[in-house]
C-alpha positions, 0 to 999 in steps of 0.5 A: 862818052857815048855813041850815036846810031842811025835807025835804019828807018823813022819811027813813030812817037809811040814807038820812040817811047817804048823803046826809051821806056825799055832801054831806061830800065836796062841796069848799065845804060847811063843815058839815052835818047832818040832825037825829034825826028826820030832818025837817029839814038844816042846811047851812054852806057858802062864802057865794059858793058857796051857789048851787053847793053847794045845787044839788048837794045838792038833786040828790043828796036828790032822787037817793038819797031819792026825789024828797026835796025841801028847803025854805028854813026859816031862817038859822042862827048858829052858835056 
């Protein structure tokens, strides 16, 4: 199961990629995503590891996108 998070503001293409590049390279993180339109991510990760990756996530949105921050939208199945 993964979980989805709303960015407290969009961000550009640029942006979106090097917070995808950053986030990929974390050890724990199964699969993520930022959609198209640049609002919201979908973040999979080790259930025991949440906590850990998603510290390291908010640092590295906030690092490279300004302050960016995420925000608990909702659980995610996926197929």
């Amino acid at each position: 199961m993964g979980r989805c998070y709303q960015l407290s503001k969009k961000i550009t293409d640029a942006e979106s990629e090097l917070i995808l590049k950053e986030i990929k390279a974390l050890d724990d993180v199964d699969k993520v995503e930022i959609t198209k339109d640049h609002t919201s991510i979908n973040i999979s990760a080790k259930e025991d590891q949440y906590t850990v990756v998603m510290g390291k996530v908010v640092n590295i949105c906030s690092r490279i996108a300004g302050d960016l921050r995420l925000s608990f939208s909702k659980f995610a199945l996926e197929a």
